[in-house]
N, C-alpha and C positions, 0 to 999 in steps of 0.2 A: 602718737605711735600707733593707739590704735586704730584710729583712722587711713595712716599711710598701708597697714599692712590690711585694712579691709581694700582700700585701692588696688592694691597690689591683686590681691585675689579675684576682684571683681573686673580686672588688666585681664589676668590668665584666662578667666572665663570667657570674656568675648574672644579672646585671641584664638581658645580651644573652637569654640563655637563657630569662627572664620574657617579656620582650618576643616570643621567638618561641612559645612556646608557648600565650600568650593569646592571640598573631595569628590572625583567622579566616581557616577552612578554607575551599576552595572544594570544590564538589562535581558533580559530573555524573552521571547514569544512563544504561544503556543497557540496557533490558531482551529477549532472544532465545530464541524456542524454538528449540531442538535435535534434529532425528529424521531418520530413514534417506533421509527426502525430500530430493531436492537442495534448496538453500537459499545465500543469500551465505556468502562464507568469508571475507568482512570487517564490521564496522563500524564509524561515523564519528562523533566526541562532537561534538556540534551546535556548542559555543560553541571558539574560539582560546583552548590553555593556555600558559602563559607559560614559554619554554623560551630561557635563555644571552640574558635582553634583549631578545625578541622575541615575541611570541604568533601560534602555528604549531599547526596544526591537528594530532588526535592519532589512531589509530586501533589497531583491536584485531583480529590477526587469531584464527580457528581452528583448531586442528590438533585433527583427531577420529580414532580411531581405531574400526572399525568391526567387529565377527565376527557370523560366522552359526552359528547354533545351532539344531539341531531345525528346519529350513527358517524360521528367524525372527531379525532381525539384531538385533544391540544395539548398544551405545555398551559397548567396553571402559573407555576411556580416552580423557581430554581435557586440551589444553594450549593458554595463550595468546602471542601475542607482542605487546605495546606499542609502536606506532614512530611516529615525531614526522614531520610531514610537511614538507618545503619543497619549493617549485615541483614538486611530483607526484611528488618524492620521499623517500625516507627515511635522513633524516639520522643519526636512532638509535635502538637499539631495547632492548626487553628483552625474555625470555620469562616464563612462570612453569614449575614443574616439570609435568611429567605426574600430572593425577590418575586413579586406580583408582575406577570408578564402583563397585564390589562394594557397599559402603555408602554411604547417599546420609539426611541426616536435611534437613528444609527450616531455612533460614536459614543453614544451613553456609556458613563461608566456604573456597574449595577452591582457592583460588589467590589468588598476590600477588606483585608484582615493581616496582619501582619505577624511573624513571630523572629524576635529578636527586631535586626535590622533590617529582616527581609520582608518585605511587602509584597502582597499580590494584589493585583489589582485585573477586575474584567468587565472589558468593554463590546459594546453592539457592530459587529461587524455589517451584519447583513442581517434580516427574517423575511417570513412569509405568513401571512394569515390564511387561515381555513374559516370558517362560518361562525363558528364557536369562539374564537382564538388565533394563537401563534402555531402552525403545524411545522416550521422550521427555524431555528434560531443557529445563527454565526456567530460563536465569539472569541476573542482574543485574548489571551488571559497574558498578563505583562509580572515579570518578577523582577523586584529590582534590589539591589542593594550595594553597599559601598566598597567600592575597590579596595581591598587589600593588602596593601604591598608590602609582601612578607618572603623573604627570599627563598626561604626551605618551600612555605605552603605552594608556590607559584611552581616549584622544579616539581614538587608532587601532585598539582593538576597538570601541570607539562607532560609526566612520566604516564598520567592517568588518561589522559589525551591520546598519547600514542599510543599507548596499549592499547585502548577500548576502539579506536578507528583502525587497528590495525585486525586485532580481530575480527572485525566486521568485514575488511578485506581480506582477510586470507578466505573467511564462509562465499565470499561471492566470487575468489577464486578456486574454491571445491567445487560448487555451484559451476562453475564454466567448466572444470576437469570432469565433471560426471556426463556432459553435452555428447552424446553420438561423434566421429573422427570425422565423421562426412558431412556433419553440420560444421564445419571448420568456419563459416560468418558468422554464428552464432556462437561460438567461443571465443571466438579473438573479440568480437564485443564486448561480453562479459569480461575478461581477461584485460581490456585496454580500462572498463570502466573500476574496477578493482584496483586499478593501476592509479589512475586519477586522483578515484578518492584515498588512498593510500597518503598518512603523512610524510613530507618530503625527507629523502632517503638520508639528508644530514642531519636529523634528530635525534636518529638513533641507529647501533649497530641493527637491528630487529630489522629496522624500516629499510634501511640500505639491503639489506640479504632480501630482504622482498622485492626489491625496486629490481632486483639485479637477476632471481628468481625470473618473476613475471615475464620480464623486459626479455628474457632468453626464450619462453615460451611464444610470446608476441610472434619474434622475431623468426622462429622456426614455422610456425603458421603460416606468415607472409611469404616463407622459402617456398614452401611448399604448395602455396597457390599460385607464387610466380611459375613454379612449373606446371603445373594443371591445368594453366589457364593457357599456356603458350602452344600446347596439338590443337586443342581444341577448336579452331576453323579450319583446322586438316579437315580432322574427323568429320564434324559436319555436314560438309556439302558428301563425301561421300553418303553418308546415313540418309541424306535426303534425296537424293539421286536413286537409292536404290529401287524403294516401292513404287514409282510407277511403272519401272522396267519388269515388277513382277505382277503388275496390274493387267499388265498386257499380256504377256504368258498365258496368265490365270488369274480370271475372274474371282477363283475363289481366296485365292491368299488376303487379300486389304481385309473381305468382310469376317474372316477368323479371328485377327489381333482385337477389334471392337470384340469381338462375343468374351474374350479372353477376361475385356478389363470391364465390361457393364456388368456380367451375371457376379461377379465378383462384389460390385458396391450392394448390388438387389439383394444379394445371399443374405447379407446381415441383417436388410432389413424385412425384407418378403418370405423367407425360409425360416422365421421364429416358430417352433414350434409350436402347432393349435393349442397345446393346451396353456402355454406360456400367455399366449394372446388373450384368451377368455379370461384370465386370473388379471391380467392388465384391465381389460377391460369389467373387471368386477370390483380392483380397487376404486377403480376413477368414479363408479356410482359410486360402491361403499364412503369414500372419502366426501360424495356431493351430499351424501344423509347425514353428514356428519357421527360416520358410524368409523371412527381412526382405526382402534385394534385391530380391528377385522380387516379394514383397508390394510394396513400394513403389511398383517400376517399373509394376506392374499398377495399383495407386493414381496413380498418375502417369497414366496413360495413360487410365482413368476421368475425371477430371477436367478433363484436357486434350478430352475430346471432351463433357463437361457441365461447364460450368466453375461453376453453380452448383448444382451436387450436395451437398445438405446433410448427406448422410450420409456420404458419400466425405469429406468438409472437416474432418469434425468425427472419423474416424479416421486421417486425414493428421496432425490437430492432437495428437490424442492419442499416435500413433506417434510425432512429432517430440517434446513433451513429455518422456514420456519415456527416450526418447535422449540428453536435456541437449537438444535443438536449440534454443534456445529463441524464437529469432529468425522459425526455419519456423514453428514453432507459434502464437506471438501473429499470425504475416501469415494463416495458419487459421483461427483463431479471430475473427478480426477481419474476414472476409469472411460467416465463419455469421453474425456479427453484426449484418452490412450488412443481410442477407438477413432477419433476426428480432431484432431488438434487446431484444425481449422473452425470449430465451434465456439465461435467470439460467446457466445451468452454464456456456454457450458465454462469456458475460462474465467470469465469477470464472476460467476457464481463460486468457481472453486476459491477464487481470489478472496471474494467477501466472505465467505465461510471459516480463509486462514487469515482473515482481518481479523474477526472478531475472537478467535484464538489466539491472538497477540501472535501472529506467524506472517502479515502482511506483506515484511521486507522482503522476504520467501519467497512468499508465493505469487507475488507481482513478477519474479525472473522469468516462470512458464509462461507471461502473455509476454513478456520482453521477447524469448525467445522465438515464440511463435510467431511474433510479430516481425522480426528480424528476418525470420527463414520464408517468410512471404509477405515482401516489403509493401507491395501493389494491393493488399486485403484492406479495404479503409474500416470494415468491423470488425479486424483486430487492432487496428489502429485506435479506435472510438474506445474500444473496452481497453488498448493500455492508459491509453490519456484521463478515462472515467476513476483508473484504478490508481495512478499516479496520484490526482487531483485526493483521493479520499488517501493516500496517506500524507499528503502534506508537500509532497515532490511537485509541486507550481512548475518547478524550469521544463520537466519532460514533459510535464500536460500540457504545457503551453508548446513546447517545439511538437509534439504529436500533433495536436490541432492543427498548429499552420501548415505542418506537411499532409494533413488532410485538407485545408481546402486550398492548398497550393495545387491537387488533384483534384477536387469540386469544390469548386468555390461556394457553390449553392448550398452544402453541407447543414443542416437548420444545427444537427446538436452540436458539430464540432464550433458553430458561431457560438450557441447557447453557452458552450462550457468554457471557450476562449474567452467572451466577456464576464464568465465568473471568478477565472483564473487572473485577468489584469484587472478587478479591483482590488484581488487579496498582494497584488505584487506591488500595487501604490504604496 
């Protein structure tokens, strides 16, 4: 008897034990470079994993450890911590050991820790070595754990799905509605891509009034450039026709409209006030003595008496940058920008500054935009594709490249950063 009923239990056991091993896996990625740059010291797995009955968002932080060698710093050592999130806090966590970057081969897996059923695991994408060491590290961090199938918990990441990607588009349909009326390509972009990513409009009442919303805004855009677009070879040839009929007249009309629009760009930059210019040029030694307060305060006091001094903006933005400020910096960079929005560097700077403020998905719209509003610019192109690529967006960094060297082929960074983008896409 007691033999059949130990059978019987040790039946049930392997039977449980089938059953969980054939049960599929779940999986999530989160792929991060690593270097001496400041950078977040967290991230977040997009989807709710299922933790004690409930699906509660997870994240990973970093602990790096960093030396300097030979005036050039490495990555000693790196370690994770796993921790489960409820209402913005963390309920429980794991670390993994510290790894020794000394040897580093790609696809290594260099850490692992698990809590509950969920495991993290992270592996060697990519590095690069400095003199010392490792100066960049790529990795992959994998979370996996066992499918669920639980009918209520699945309708409440269904219900949590929609909501959280709906909000995310209705912000980058506020984002397209705050666009100038006369940027109307630059709206309807925004406005088609909020649309896109929108979940599909039979999930939910929510998502239908959005689908249906949008879809009307779209659609009144397109009216409205169908008509704009149809004078406009009227117009045209007359506008061009005109000025040599007044060339001939008078000599003096053509050479007035140039004085009109040149003394105009000079003024902001040639008519900065002497004393604005001296104080710029006393931070720039101050800041080479490594003498900051003083620099600043002299940068301070610069632009307080030109307050759109583009070269004083864009060394206030640079000094704040790197400080950590990053708040001064993107309010910097985002006034150079008012000022020239055609400023690829001054944008990719405002970018990384609302990266590192956890503001990225933001702040990457202004080079969307500006990219949009002057499609033929390949460095504003360079800097959405750069800005894409660092927050994880592969698909537009990759179609930004090939529409850059679809225009020069010869391109070196748009090659450099297209073969960094199809190995993280294999």
């Amino acid at each position: 008897m007691r033999a059949n009923r130990f059978s019987l239990i040790l039946f049930l056991f392997v039977i449980m034990s089938a059953v969980s091993v054939a049960g599929q896996n779940i999986e999530q990625k989160i792929t991060r470079l690593f270097s001496f740059d400041p950078h977040p010291m967290v991230a977040e797995f997009s989807e709710p994993v299922p933790y004690k009955g409930e699906f509660l968002k997870h994240e990973v932080l970093f602990h790096e450890t960093w030396k300097s060698g030979t005036g050039k710093e490495y990555l000693e050592s790196i370690h994770f911590t796993l921790n489960v999130i409820q209402s913005g806090k963390s309920i429980a966590s794991a670390s993994t050991l510290p790894f020794k970057t000394g040897k580093l081969k790609k696809g290594q897996q260099i850490a692992e820790t698990t809590i509950g059923t969920t495991r993290l695991t992270a592996f060697v994408e990519d590095f690069s070595k400095t003199g010392p060491g490792i100066a960049e590290l790529t990795l992959t961090f994998k979370l996996s754990y066992p499918e669920v199938k639980v009918e209520k918990a699945e309708a409440k990441v269904a219900n949590f799905k929609t909501s959280t990607a709906l909000d995310l588009c209705r912000k980058l349909a506020d984002r397209a509605s705050q666009i100038p009326a006369e940027n109307s390509g630059a709206r309807l972009s925004l406005y088609r891509k909020a649309l896109a990513a929108a979940p599909a409009a039979s999930s939910s009442p929510e998502a239908a009034e959005f689908h249906a919303s949008i879809g009307q805004l779209i659609a009144e855009i397109e009216q409205k450039g169908a008509v704009k677009t149809a004078p406009a070879p009227v117009i045209a040839p007359v506008e061009e026709s005109q000025p040599p009929a007044e060339s001939k007249a008078s000599p003096a009309a053509p050479t007035k409209a140039p004085v009109t629009v040149v003394p105009a760009k000079t003024k902001a930059i040639d008519t900065v006030a002497p004393e604005a210019v001296t104080l710029y040029s006393q931070a720039q030694s101050l800041f080479a003595q490594d003498k900051g307060p003083e620099a600043r305060e002299a940068l301070r006091r610069a632009i307080e008496i030109a307050p759109d001094y583009r070269k004083a903006l864009i060394l206030l933005g640079d000094n704040a940058y790197s400080n950590r400020k990053y708040a001064r910096a993107k309010e910097a960079f985002e006034k150079v920008v008012s000022l020239d929005e055609k400023d690829a560097d001054s944008l990719l700077k405002f970018f990384k500054a609302g990266y590192y403020l956890g503001e990225g998905s933001e702040a990457v719209l202004k080079l969307a935009a500006a990219k949009d509003r002057h499609p033929d610019d390949l460095k504003l192109k360079m800097a959405f594709a750069e800005a894409s690529f660092q927050l994880g967006d592969l698909i537009n960094a990759e179609t930004a490249c090939v529409e850059i060297l679809n225009m020069n082929a010869g391109h070196s960074q748009a090659k450099d950063l297209l073969e960094r983008v199809r190995k993280h896409l294999r």
